[in-house]
C-alpha positions as CSV (number, residue, x, y, z in Angstrom):
1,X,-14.3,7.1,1.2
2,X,-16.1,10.2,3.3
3,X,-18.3,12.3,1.9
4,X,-15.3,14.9,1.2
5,X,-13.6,12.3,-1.0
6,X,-17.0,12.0,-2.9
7,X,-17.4,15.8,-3.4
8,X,-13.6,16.2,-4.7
9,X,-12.7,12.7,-6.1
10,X,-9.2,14.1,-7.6
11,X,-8.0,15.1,-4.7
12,X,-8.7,12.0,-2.1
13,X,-6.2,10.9,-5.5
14,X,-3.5,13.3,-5.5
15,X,-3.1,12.3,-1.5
16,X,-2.9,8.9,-2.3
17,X,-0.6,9.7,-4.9
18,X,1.1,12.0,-2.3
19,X,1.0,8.6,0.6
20,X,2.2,5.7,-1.9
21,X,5.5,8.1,-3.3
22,X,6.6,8.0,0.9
23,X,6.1,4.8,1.4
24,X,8.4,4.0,-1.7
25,X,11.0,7.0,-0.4
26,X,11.3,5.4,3.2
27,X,11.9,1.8,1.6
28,X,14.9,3.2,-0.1
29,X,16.5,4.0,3.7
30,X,15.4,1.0,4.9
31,X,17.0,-1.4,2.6
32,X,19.0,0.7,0.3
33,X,20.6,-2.7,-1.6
34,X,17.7,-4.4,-2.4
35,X,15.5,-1.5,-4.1
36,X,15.6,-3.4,-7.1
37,X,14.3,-6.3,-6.4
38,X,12.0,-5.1,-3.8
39,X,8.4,-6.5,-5.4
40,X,6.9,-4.3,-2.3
41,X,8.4,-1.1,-4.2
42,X,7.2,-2.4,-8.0
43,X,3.3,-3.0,-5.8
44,X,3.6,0.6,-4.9
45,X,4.7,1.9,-8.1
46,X,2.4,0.2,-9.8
47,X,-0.6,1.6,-7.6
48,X,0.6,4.4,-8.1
49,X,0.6,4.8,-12.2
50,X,-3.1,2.6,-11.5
51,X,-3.9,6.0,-9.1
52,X,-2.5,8.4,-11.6
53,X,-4.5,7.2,-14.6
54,X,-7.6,8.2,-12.8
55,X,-6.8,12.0,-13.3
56,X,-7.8,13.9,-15.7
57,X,-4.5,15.4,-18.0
58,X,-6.0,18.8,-17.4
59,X,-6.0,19.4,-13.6
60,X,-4.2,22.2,-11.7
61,X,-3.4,19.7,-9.1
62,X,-0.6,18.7,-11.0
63,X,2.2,20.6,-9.9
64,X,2.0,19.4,-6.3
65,X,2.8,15.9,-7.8
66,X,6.5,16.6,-9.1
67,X,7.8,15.1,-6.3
68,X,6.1,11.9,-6.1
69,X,6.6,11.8,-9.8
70,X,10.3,12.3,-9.6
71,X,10.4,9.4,-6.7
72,X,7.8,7.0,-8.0
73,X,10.1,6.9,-11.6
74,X,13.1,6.6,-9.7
75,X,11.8,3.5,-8.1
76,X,10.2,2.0,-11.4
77,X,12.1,-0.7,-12.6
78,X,9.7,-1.3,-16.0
79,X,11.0,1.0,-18.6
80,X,7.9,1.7,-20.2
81,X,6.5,2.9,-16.8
């Protein structure tokens, strides 16, 4: 973490919100078939929910993450996430 990502914590987390919902898009391409079982997709997601519970509910930051939402929950394959 720079100094940048110390100053502005939240937002060194939307990025890596932002990064981990691409790398579960491109796996989709890659190997369409096996999205389901792919435990590198359920690490991802799950990073991703472990990123997400770090922000605070109350940030205007949220409506840049609709799309990595909307990708992440495709991807999950745990209802309750």
């Amino acid at each position: 973490m720079d100094k940048t990502d110390l100053q502005h914590p939240h937002d060194a987390i939307v990025s890596n919100l932002s990064g981990l919902s691409c790398r579960i898009y491109i796996r989709k391409p890659l190997a369409p078939s096996r999205l389901d079982g792919d435990s590198t997709v359920q690490t991802l997601v799950e990073d991703f929910i472990d990123n997400l519970q770090q922000l605070s509910s109350n940030l205007p930051s949220h409506n840049i993450l609709s799309w990595p939402l909307v990708v992440t929950g495709y991807a999950a394959r745990n209802p309750a996430r």
